[in-house]
PDB file of N, CA, C and O in Angstrom:
ATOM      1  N   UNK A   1      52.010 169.170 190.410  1.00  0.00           N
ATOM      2  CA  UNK A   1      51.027 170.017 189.758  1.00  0.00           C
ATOM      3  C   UNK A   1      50.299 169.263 188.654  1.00  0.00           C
ATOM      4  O   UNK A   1      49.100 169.348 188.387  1.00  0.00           O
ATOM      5  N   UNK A   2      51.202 168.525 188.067  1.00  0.00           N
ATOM      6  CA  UNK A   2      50.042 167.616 186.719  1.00  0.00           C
ATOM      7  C   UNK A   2      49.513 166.768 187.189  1.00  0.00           C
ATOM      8  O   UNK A   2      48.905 166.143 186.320  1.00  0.00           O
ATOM      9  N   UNK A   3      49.356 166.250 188.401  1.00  0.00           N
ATOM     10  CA  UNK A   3      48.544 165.110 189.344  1.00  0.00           C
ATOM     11  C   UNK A   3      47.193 166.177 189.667  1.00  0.00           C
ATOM     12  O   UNK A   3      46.049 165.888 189.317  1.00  0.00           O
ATOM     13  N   UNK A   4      47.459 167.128 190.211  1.00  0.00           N
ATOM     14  CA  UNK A   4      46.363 168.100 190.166  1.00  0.00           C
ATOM     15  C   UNK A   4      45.509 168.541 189.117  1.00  0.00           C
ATOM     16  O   UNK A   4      44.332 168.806 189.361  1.00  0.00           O
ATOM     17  N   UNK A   5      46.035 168.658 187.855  1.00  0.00           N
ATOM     18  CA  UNK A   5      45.069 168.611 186.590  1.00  0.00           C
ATOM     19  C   UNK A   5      44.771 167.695 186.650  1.00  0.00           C
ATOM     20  O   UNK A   5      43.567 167.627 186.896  1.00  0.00           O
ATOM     21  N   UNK A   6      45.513 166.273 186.496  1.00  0.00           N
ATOM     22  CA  UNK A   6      43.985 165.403 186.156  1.00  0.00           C
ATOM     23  C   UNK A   6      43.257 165.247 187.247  1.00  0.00           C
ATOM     24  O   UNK A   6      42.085 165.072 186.915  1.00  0.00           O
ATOM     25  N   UNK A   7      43.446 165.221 188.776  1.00  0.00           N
ATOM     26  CA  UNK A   7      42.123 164.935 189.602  1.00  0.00           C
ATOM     27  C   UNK A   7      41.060 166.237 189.028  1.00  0.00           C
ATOM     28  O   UNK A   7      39.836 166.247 189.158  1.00  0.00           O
ATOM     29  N   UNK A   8      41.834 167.215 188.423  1.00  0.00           N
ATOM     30  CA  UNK A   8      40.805 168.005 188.480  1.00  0.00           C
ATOM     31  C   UNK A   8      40.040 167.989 186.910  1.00  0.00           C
ATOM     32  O   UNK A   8      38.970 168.469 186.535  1.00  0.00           O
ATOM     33  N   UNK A   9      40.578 167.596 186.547  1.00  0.00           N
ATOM     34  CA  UNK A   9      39.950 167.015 184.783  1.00  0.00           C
ATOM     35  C   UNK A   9      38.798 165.803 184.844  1.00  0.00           C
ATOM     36  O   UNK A   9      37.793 165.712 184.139  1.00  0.00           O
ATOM     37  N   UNK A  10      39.275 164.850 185.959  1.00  0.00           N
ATOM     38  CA  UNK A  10      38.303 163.845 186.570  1.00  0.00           C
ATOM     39  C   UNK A  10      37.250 164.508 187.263  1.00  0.00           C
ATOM     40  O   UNK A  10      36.105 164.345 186.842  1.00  0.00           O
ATOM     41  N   UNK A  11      37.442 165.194 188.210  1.00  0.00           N
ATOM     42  CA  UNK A  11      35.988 165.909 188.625  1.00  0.00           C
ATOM     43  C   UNK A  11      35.302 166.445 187.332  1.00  0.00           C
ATOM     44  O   UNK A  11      34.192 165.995 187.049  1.00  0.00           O
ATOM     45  N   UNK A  12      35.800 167.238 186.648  1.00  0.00           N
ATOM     46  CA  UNK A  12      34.974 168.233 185.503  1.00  0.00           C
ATOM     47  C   UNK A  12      34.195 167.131 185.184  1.00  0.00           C
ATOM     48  O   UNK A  12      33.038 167.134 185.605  1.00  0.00           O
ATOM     49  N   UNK A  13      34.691 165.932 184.351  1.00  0.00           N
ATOM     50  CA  UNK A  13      34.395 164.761 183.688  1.00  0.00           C
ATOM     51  C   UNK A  13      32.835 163.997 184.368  1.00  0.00           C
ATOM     52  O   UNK A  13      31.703 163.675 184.010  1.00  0.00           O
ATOM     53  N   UNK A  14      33.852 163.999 185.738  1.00  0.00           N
ATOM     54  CA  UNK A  14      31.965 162.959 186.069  1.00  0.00           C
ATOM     55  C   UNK A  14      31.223 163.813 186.690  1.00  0.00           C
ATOM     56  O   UNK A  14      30.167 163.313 187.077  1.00  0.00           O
ATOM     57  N   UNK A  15      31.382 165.091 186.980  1.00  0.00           N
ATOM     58  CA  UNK A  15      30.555 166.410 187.403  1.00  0.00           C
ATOM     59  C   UNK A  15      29.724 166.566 185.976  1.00  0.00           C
ATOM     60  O   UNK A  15      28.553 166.853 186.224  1.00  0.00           O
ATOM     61  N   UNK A  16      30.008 166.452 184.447  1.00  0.00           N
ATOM     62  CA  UNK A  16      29.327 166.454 183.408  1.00  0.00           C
ATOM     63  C   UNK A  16      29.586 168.024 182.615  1.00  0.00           C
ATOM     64  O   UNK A  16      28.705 168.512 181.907  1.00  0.00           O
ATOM     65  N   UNK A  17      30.904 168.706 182.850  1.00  0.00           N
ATOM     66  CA  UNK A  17      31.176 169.840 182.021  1.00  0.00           C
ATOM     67  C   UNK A  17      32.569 168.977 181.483  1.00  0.00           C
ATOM     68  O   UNK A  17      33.652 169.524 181.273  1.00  0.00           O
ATOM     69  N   UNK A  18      32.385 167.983 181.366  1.00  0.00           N
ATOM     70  CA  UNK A  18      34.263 167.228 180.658  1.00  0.00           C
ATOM     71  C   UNK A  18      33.749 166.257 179.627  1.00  0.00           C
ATOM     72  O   UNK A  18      33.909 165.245 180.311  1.00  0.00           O
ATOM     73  N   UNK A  19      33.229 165.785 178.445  1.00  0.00           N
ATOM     74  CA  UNK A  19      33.291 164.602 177.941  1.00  0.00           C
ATOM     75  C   UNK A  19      33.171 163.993 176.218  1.00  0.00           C
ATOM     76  O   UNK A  19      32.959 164.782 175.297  1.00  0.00           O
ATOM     77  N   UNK A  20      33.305 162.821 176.038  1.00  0.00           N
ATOM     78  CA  UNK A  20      34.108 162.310 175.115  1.00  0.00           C
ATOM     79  C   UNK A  20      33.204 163.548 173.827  1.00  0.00           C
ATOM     80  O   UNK A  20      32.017 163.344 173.572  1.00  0.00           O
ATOM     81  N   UNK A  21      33.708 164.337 173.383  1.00  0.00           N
ATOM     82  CA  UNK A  21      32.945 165.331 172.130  1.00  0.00           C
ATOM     83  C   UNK A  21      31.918 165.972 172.906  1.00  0.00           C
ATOM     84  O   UNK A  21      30.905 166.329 172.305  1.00  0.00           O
ATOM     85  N   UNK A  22      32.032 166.215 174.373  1.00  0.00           N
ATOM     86  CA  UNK A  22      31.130 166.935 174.633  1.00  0.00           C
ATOM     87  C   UNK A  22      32.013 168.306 175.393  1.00  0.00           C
ATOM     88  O   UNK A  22      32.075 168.373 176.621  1.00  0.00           O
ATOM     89  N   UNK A  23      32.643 169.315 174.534  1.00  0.00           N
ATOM     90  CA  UNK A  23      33.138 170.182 175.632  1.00  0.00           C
ATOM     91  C   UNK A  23      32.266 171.278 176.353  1.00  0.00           C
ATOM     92  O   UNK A  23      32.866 172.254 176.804  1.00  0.00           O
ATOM     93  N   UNK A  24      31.337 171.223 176.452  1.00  0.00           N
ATOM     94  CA  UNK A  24      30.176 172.304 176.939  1.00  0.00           C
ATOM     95  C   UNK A  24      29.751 171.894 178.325  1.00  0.00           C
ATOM     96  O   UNK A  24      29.725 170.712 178.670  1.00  0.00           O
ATOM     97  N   UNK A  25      29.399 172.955 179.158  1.00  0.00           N
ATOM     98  CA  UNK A  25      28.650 172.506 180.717  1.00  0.00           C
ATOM     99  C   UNK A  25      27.636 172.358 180.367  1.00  0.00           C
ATOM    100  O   UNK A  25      26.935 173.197 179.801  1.00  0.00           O
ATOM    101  N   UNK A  26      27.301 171.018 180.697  1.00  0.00           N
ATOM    102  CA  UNK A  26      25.790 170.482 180.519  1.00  0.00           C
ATOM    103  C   UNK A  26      24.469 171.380 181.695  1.00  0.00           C
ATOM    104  O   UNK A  26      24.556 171.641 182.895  1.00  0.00           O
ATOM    105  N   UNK A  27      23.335 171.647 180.691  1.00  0.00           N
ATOM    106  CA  UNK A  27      22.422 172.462 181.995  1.00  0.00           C
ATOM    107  C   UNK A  27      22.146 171.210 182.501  1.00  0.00           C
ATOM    108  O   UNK A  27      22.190 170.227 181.760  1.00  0.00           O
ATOM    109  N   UNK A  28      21.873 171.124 183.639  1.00  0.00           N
ATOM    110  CA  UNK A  28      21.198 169.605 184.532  1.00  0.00           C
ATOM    111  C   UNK A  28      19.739 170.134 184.241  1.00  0.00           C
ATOM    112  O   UNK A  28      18.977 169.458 183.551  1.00  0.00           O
ATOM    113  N   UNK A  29      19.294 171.545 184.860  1.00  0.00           N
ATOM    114  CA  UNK A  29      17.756 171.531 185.146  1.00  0.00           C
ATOM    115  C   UNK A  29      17.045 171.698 183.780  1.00  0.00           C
ATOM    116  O   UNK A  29      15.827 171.532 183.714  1.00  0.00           O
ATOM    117  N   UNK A  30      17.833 172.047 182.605  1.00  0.00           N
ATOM    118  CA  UNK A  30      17.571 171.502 181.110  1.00  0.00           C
ATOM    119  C   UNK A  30      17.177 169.667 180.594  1.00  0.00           C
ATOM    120  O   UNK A  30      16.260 169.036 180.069  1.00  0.00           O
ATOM    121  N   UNK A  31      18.584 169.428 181.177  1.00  0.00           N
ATOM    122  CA  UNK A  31      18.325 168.027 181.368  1.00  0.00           C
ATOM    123  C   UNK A  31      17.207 167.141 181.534  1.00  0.00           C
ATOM    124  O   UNK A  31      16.622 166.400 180.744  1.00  0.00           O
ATOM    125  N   UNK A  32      16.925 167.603 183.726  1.00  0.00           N
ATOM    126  CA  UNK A  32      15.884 166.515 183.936  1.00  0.00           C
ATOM    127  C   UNK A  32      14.803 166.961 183.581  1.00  0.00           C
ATOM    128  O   UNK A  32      13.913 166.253 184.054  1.00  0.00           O
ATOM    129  N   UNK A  33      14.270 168.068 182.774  1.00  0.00           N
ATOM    130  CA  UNK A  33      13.402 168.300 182.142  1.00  0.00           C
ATOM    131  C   UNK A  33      12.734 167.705 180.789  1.00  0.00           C
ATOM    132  O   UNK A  33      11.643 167.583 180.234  1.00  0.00           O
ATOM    133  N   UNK A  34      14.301 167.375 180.606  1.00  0.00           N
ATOM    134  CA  UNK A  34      14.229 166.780 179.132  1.00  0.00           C
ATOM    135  C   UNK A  34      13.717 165.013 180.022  1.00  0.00           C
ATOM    136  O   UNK A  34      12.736 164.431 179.559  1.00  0.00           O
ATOM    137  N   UNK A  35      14.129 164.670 180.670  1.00  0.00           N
ATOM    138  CA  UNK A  35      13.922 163.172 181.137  1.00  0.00           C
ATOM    139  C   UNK A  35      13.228 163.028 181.506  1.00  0.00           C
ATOM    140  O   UNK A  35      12.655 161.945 181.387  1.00  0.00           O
ATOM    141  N   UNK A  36      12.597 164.365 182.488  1.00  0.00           N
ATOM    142  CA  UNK A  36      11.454 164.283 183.114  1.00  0.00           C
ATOM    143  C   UNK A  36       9.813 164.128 181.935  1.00  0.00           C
ATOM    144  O   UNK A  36       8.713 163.574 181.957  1.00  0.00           O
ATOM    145  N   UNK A  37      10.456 164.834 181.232  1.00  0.00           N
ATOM    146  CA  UNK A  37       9.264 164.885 179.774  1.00  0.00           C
ATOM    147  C   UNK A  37       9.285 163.437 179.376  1.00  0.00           C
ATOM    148  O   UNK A  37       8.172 162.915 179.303  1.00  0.00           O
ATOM    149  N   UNK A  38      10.561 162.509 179.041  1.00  0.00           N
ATOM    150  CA  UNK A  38      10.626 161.333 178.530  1.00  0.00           C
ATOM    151  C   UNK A  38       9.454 160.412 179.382  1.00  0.00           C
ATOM    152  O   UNK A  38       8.374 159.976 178.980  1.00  0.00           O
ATOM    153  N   UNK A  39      10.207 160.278 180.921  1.00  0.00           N
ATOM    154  CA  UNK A  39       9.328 159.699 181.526  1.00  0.00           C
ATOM    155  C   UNK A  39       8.275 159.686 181.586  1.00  0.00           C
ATOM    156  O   UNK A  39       7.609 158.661 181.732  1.00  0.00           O
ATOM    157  N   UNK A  40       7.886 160.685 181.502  1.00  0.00           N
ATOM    158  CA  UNK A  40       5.819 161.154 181.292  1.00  0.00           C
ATOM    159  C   UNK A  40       5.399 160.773 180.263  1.00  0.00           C
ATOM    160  O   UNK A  40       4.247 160.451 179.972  1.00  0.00           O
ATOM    161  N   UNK A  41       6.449 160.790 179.560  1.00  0.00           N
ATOM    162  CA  UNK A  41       5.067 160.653 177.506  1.00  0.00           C
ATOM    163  C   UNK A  41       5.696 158.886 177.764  1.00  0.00           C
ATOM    164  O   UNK A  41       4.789 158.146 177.383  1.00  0.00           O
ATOM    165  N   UNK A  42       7.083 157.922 178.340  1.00  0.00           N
ATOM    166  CA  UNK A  42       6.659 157.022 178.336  1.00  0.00           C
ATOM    167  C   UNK A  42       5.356 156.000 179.347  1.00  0.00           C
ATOM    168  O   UNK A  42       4.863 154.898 179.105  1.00  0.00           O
ATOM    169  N   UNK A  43       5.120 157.072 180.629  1.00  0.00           N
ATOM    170  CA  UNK A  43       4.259 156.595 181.409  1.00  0.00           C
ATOM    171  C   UNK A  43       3.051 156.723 180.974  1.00  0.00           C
ATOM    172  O   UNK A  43       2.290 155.858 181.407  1.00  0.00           O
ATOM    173  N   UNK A  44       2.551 157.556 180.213  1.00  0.00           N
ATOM    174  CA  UNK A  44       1.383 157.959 179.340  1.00  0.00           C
ATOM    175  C   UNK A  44       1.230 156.698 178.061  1.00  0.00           C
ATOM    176  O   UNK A  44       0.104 156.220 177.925  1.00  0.00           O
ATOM    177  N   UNK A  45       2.041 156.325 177.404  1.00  0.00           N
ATOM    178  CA  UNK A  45       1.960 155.311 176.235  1.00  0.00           C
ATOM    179  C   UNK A  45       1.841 154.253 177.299  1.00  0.00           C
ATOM    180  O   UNK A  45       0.710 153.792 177.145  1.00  0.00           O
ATOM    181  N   UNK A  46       2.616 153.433 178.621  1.00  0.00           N
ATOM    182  CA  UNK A  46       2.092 152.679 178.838  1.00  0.00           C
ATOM    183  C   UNK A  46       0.654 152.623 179.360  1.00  0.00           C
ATOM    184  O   UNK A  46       0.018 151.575 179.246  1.00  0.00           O
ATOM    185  N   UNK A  47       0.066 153.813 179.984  1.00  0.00           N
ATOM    186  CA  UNK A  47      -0.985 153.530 180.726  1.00  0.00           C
ATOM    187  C   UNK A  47      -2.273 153.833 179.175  1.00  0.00           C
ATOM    188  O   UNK A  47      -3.378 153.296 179.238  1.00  0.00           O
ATOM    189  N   UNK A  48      -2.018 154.423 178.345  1.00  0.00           N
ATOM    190  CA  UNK A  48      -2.791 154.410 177.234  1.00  0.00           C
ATOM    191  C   UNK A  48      -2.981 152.536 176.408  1.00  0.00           C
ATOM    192  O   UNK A  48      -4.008 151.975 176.026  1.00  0.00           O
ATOM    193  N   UNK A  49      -1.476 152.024 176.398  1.00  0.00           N
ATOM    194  CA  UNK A  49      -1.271 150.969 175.959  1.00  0.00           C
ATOM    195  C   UNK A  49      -2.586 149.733 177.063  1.00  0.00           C
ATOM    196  O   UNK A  49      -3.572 149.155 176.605  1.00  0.00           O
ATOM    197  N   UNK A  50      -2.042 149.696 178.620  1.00  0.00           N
ATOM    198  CA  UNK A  50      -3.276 149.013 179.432  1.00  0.00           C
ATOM    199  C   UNK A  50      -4.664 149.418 178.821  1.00  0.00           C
ATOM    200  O   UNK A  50      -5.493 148.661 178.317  1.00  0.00           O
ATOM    201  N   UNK A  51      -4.738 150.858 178.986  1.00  0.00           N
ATOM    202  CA  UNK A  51      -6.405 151.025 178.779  1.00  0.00           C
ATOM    203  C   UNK A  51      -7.044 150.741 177.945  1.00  0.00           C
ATOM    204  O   UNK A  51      -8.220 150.390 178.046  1.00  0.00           O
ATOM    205  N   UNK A  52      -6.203 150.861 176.615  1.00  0.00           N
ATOM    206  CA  UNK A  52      -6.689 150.160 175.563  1.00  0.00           C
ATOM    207  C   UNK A  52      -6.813 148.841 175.357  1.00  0.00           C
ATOM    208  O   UNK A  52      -7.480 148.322 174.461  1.00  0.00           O
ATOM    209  N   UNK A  53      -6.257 148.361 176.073  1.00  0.00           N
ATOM    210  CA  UNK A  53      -6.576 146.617 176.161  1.00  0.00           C
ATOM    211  C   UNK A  53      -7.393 146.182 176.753  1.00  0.00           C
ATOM    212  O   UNK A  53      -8.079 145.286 176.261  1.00  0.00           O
ATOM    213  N   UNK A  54      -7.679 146.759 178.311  1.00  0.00           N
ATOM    214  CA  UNK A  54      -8.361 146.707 179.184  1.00  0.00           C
ATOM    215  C   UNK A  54      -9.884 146.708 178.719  1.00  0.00           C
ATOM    216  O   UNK A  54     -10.691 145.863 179.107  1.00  0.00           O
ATOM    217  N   UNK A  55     -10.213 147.821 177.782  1.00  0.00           N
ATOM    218  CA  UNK A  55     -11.219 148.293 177.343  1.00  0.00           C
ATOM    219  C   UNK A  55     -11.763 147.226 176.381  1.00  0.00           C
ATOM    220  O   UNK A  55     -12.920 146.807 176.361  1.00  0.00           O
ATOM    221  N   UNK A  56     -10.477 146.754 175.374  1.00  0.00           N
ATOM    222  CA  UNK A  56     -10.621 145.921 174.532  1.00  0.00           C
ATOM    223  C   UNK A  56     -11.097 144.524 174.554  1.00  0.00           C
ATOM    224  O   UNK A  56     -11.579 143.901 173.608  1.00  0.00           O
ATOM    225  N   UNK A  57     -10.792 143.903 176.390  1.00  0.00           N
ATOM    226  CA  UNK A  57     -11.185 142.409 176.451  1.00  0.00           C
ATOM    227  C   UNK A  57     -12.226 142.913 177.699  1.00  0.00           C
ATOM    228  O   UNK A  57     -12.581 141.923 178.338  1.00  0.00           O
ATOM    229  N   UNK A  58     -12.853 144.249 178.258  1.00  0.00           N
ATOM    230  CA  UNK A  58     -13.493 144.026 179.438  1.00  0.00           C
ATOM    231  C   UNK A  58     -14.616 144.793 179.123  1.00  0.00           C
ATOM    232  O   UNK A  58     -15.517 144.672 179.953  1.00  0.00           O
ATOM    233  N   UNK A  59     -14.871 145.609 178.110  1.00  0.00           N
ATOM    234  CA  UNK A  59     -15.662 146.329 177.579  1.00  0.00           C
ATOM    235  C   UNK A  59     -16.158 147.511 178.832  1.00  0.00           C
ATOM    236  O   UNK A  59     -17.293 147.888 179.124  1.00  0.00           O
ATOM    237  N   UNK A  60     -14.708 147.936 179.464  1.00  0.00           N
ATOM    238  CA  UNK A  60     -14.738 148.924 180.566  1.00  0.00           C
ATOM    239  C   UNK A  60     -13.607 149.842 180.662  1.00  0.00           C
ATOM    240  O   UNK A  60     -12.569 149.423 180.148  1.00  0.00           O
ATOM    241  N   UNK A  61     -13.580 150.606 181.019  1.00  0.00           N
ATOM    242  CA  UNK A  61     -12.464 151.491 181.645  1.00  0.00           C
ATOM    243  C   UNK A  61     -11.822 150.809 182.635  1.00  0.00           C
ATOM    244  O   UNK A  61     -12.640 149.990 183.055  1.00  0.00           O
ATOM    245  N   UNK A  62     -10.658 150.692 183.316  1.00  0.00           N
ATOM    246  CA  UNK A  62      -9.826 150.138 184.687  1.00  0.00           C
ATOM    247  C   UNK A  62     -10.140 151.574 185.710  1.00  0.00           C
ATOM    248  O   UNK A  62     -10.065 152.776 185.454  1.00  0.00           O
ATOM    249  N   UNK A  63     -10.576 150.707 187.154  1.00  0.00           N
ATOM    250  CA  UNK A  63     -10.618 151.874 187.706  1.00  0.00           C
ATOM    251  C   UNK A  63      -9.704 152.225 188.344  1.00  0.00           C
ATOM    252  O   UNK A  63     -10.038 153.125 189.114  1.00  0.00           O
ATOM    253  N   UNK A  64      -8.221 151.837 188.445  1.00  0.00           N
ATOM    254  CA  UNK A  64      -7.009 152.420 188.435  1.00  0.00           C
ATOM    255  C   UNK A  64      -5.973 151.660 187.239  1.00  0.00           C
ATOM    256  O   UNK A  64      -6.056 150.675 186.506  1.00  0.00           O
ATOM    257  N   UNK A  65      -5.422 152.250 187.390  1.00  0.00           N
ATOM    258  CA  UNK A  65      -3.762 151.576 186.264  1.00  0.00           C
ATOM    259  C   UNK A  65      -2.671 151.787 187.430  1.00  0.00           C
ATOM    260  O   UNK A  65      -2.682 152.646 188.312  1.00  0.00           O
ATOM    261  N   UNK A  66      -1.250 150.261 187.077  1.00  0.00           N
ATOM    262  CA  UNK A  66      -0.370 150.444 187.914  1.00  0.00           C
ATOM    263  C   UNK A  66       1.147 150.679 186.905  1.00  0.00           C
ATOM    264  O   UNK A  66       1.769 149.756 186.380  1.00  0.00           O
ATOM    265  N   UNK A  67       1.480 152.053 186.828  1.00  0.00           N
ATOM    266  CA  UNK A  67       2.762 152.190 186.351  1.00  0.00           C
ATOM    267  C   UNK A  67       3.990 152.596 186.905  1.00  0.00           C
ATOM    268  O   UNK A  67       4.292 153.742 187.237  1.00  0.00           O
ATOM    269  N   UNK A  68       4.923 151.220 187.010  1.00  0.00           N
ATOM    270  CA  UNK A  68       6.141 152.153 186.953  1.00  0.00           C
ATOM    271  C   UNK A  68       6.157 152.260 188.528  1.00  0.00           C
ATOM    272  O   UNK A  68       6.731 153.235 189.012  1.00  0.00           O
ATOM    273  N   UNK A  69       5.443 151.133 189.543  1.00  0.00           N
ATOM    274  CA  UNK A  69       5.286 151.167 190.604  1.00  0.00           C
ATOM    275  C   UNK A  69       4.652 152.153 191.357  1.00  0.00           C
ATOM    276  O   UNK A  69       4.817 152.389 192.553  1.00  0.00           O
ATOM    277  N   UNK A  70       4.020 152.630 190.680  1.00  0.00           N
ATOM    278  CA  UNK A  70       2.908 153.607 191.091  1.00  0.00           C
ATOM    279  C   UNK A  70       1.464 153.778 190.622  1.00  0.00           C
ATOM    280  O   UNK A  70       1.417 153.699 189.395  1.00  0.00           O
ATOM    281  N   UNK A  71       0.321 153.975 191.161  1.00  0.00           N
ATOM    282  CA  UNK A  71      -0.930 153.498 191.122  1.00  0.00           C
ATOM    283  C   UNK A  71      -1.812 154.686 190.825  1.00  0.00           C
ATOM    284  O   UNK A  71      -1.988 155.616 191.611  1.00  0.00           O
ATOM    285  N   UNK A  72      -2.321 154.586 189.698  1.00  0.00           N
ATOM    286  CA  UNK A  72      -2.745 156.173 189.177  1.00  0.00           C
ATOM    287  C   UNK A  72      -4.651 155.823 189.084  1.00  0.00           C
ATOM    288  O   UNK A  72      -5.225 154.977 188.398  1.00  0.00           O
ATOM    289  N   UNK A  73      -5.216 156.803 190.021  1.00  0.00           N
ATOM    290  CA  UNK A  73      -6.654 156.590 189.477  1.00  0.00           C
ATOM    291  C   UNK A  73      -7.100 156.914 188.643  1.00  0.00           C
ATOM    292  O   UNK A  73      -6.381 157.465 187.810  1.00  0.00           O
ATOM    293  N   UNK A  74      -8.369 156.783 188.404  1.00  0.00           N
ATOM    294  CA  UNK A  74      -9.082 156.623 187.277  1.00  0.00           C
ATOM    295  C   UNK A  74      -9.386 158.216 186.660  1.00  0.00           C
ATOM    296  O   UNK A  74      -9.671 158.415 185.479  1.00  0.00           O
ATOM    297  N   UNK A  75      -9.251 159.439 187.829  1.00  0.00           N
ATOM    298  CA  UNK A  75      -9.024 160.468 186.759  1.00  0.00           C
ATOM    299  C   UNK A  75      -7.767 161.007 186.705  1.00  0.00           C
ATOM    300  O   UNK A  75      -7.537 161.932 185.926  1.00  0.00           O
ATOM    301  N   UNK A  76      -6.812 160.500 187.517  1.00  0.00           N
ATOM    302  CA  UNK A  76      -5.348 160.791 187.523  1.00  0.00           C
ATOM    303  C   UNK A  76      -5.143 160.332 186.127  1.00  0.00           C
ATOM    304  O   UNK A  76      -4.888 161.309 185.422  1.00  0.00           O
ATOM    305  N   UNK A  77      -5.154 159.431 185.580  1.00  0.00           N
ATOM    306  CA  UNK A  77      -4.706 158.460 184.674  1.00  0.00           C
ATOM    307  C   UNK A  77      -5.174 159.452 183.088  1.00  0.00           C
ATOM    308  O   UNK A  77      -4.538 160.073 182.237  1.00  0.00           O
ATOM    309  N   UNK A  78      -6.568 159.152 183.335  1.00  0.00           N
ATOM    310  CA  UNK A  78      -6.979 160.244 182.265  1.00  0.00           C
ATOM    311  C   UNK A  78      -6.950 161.704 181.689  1.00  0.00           C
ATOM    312  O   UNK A  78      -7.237 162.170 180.587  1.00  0.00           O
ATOM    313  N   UNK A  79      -6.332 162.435 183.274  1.00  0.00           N
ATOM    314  CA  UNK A  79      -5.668 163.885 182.945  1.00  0.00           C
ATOM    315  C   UNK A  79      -4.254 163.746 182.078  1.00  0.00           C
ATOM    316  O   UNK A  79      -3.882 164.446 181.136  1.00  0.00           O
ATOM    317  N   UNK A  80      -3.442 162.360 182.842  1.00  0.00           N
ATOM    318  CA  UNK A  80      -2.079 162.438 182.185  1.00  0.00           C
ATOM    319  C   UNK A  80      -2.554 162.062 180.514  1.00  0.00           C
ATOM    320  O   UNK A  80      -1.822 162.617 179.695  1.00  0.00           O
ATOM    321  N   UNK A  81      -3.642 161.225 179.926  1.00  0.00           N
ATOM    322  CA  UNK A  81      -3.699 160.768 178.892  1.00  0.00           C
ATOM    323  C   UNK A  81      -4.060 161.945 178.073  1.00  0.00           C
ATOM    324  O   UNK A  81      -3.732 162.200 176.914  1.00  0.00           O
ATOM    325  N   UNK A  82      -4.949 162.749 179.066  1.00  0.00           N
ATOM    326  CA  UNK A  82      -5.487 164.088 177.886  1.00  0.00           C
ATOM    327  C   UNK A  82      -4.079 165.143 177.738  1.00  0.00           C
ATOM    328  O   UNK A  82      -3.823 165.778 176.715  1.00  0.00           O
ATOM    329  N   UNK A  83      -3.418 165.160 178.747  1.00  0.00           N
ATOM    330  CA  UNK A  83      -2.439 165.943 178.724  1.00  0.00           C
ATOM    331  C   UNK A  83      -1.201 165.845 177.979  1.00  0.00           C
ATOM    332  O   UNK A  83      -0.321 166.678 178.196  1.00  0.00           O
ATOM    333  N   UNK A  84      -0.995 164.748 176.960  1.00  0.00           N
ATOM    334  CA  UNK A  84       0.081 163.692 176.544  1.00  0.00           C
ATOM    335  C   UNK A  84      -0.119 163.505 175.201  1.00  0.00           C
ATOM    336  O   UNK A  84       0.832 163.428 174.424  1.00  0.00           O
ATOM    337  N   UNK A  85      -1.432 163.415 174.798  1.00  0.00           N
ATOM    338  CA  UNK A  85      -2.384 163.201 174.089  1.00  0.00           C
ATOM    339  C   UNK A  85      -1.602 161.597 172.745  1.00  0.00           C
ATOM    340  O   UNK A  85      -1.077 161.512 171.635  1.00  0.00           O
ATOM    341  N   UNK A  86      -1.985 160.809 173.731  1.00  0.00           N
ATOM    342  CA  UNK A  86      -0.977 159.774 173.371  1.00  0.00           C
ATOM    343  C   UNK A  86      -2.609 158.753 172.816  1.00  0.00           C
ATOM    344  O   UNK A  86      -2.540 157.538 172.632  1.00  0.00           O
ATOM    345  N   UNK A  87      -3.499 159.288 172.694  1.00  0.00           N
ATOM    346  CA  UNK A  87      -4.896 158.495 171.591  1.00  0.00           C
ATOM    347  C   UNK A  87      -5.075 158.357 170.348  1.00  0.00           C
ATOM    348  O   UNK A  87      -6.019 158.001 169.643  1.00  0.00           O
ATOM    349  N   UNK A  88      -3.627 158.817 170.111  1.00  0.00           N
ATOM    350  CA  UNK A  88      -3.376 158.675 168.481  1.00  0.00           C
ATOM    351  C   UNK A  88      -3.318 157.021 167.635  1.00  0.00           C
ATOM    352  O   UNK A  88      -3.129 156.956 166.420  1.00  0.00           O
TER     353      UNK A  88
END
């Protein structure tokens, strides 16, 4: 029976309701929301970071940007920038 608590203390653990000062069930769809937000405001600073350079040595807009292995056009790029508002 105590071989059975811990396999089952090990599931809780890397399932993400078990850990070191964390005794609470983690929400996941809280979570990748929260990561999912990270990822966006960092894909937004880089593609703000290109354009501004771009602009800076070509005296143009890029008519796409490539972030993050993915290829955003020229008003894709600028909805995420207005939407992010990362022109600060």
């Amino acid at each position: 029976m105590f071989h059975g608590l811990i396999a089952t203390a090990r599931i809780l653990r890397d399932a993400g309701f078990l850990g070191a000062g964390n005794h609470r069930r983690t929400n996941n769809i809280n979570d990748t929301t929260i990561n999912d937000t990270m990822k966006i405001q960092d894909i937004s600073k880089d593609i703000a970071d290109f354009v501004r350079d771009h602009k800076k040595h070509f005296d143009a807009y890029p008519v796409e940007v490539e972030v993050s292995d993915r290829v955003y056009s020229y008003d894709e790029y600028w909805d995420i920038l207005n939407n992010n508002d990362t022109n600060q």
